[in-house]
C-alpha positions as CSV (number, residue, x, y, z in Angstrom):
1,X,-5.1,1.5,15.8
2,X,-4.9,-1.8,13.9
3,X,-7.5,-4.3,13.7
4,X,-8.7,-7.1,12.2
5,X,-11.9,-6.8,9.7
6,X,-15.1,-8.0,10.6
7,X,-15.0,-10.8,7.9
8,X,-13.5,-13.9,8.6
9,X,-12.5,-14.3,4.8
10,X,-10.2,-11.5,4.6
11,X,-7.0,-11.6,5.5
12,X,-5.6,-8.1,5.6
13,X,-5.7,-5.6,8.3
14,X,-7.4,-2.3,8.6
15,X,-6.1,1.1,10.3
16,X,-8.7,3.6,11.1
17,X,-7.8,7.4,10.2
18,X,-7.7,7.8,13.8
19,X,-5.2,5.2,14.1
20,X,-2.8,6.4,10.8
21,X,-3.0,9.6,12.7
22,X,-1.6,8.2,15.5
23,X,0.9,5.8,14.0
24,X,1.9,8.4,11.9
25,X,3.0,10.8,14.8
26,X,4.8,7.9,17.0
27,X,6.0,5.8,13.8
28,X,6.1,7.4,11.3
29,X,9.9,6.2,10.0
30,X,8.8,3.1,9.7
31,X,5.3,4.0,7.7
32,X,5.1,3.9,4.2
33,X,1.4,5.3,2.7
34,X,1.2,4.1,-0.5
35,X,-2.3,5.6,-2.6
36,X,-3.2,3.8,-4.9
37,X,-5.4,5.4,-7.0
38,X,-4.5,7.4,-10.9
39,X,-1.8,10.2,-11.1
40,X,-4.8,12.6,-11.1
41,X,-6.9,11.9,-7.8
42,X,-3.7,12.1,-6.5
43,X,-2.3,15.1,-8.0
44,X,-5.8,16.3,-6.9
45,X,-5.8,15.4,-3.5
46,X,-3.5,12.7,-1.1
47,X,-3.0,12.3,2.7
48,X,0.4,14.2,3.5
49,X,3.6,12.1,2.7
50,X,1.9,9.3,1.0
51,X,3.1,8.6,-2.2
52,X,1.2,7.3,-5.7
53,X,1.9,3.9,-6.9
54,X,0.7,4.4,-10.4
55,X,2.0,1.9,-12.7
56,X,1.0,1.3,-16.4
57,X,-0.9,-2.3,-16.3
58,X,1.9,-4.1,-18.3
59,X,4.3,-3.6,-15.1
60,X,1.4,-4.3,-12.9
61,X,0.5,-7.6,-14.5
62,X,4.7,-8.3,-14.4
63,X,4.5,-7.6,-10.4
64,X,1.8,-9.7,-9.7
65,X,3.4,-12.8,-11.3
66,X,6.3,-12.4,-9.3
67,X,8.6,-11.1,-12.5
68,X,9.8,-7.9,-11.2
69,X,10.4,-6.6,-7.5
70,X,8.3,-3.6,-6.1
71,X,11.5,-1.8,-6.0
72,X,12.1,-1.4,-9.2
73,X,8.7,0.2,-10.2
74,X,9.5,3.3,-8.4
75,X,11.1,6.3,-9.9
76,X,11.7,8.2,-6.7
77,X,15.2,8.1,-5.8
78,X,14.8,8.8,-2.0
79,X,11.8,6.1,-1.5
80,X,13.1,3.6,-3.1
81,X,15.9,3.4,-0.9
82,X,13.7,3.7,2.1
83,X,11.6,0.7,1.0
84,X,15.0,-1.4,-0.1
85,X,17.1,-0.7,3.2
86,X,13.9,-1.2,5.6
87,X,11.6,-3.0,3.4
88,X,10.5,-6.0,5.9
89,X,10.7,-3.5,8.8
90,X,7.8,-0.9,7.1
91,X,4.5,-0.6,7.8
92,X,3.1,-0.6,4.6
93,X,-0.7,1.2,4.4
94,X,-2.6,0.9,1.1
95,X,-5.4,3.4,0.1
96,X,-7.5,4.1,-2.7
97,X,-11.0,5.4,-3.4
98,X,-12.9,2.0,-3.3
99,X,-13.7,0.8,0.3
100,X,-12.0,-2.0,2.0
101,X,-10.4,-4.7,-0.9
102,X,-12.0,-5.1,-3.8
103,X,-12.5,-8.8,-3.5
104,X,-13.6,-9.2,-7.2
105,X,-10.7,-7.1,-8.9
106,X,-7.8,-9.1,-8.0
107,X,-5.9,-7.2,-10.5
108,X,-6.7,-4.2,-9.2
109,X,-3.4,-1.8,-8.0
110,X,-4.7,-2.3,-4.3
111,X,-5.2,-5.6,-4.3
112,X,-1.8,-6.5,-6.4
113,X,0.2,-4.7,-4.0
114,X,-1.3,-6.1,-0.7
115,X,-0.9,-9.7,-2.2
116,X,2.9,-9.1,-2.9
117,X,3.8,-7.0,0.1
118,X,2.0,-10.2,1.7
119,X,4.2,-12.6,-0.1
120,X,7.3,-10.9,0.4
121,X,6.3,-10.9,4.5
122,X,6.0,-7.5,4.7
123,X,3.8,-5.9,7.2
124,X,0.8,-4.6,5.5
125,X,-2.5,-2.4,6.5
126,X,-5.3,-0.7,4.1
127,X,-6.9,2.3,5.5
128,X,-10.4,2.1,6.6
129,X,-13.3,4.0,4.3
């Protein structure tokens, strides 16, 4: 299901589509599949219940610093009282279209929200491939 990477450097988990599969059909309450890639790969295709955390970069850069709460860059109603009333208690898994974490973009959307999910001692995964 979950496992550690191969490189000792990073310090994220990985979930295997096999294992979201499986997590997904005995947790899937407490999963919250965030896809991070643009409005348009998503519109174009997304794993089922996933939603996309597409922020312009100004709010992005404001996250990161620790100047707004994750919260309060998402518009839908429902999820963001999911995340607020549960947030510590989610599973958080990350994707995009990029393999693993992109170790020289720490700006990236990916990496920005796995360092403050981190922070804020959430449980966090990214999906594998």
């Amino acid at each position: 299901m979950i496992k550690m990477p191969f490189t000792p450097e990073c310090d994220y988990d990985l979930v295997s589509n096999e294992g979201l599969l499986s997590l997904l059909r005995n947790e899937s309450k407490n999963i919250v599949i965030l896809d991070c890639r643009s409005s348009n790969e998503y519109t174009e295709s997304h794993i089922r219940d996933s939603v996309n955390f597409s922020i312009p970069s100004i709010m992005l850069r404001r996250l990161a610093a620790g100047k707004i709460e994750l919260a309060s860059t998402i518009k839908c109603r429902d999820l963001k009282q999911k995340i607020c009333k549960t947030y510590k208690e989610n599973l958080f898994i990350l994707y995009n279209d990029v393999p693993g974490v992109q170790q020289n973009q720490t700006d990236s959307v990916l990496n920005v929200l796995l360092r403050r999910l981190t922070q804020d001692g959430c449980r966090v995964a990214c999906l594998e491939g």
